[in-house]
N, C-alpha and C positions, 0 to 999 in steps of 0.2 A: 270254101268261103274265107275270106281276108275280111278279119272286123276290128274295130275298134271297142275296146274293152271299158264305158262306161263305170263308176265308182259304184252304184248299185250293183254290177254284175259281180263286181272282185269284192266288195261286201259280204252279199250272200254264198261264192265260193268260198270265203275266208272263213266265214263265220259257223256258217253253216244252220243258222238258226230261223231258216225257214224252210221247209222240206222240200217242199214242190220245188220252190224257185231258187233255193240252194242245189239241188240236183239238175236245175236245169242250167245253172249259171257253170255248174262244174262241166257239163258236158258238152256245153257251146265254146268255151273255152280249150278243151281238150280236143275235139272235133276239128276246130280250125286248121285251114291253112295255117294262117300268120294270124297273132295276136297283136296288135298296136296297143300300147299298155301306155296312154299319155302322162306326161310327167305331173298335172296337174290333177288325173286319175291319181298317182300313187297319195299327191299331197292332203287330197282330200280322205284316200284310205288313211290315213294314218291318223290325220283327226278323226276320223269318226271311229274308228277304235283305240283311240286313246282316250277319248272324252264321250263319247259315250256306250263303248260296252266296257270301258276301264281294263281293256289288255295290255300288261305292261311291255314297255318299248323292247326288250330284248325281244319278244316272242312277234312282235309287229316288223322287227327288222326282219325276221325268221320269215313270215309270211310273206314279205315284199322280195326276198330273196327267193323264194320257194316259184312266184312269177316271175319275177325276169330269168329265172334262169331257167323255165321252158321250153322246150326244144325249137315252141314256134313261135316266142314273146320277141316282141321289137321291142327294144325302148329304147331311152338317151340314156346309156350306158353309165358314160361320165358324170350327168345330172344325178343320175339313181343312187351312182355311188358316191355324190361327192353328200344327199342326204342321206345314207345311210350310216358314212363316217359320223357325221355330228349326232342324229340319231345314239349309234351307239357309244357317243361320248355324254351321251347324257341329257342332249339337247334336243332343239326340233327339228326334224327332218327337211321341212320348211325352209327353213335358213340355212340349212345347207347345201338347198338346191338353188337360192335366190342369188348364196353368193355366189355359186359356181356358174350359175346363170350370166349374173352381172357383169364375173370377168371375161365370162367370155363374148359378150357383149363388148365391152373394152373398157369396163372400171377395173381401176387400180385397189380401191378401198372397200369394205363391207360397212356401212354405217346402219345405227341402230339405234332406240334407246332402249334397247333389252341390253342389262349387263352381262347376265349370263354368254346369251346368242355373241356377242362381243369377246369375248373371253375363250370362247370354242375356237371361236377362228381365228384369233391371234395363236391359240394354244399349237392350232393345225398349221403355221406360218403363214395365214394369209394378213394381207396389210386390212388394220380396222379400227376404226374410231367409235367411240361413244358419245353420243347426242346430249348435248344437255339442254 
């Protein structure tokens, strides 16, 4: 079977803090063919264990690495990784899949009014402005 990996499912593999459906999400996961792991899946993992089981962002990168690198995970490679750099620069994971999203889209700029998110991706050379 080839599936699409839902935020509920890499929740309860990640977390592990439901029995039944933590051992079921691990072994539908492992069982597959191909795992489709949507970019929007990882964005949502990563809020909901940063804000609400409070896992801090090193061990969140560790888990989203730990899926894509899978033997049978698909994802957007580039997208994964361009939020995993700002991730482990400190940042949201988020914004560093929207900017890498955007350029490749065909903006030139990352705009925001978050200073911080601003301040990452100038740091990583991409072109960015701050909103006022």
């Amino acid at each position: 079977m080839r599936i699409t990996a839902d935020t509920n499912v890499l929740v309860r593999a990640v977390t592990e803090d439901h029995e039944h459906q933590s051992r079921v999400a691990q072994t539908a996961l492992k069982k597959a063919e191909l795992v489709a792991i949507p970019i929007p899946a990882l964005c949502e993992l990563v809020w909901v264990l940063s804000q609400g089981y409070k896992i801090p962002p090193a061990e969140i990168a560790e888990a989203i690495r730990r899926l894509i690198n899978g033997a049978n995970a698909v994802v957007n490679r580039p997208a994964a990784e361009a939020g995993l750099t700002v991730l482990d620069a400190g940042g949201d994971f988020a914004d560093g899949v929207i900017a890498y999203e955007g350029s490749w889209l065909g903006a030139d700029t990352f705009v925001s009014f978050d200073k911080k998110a601003v301040k990452l991706m100038e740091a990583q050379g991409g072109a960015s402005r701050l909103l006022a």
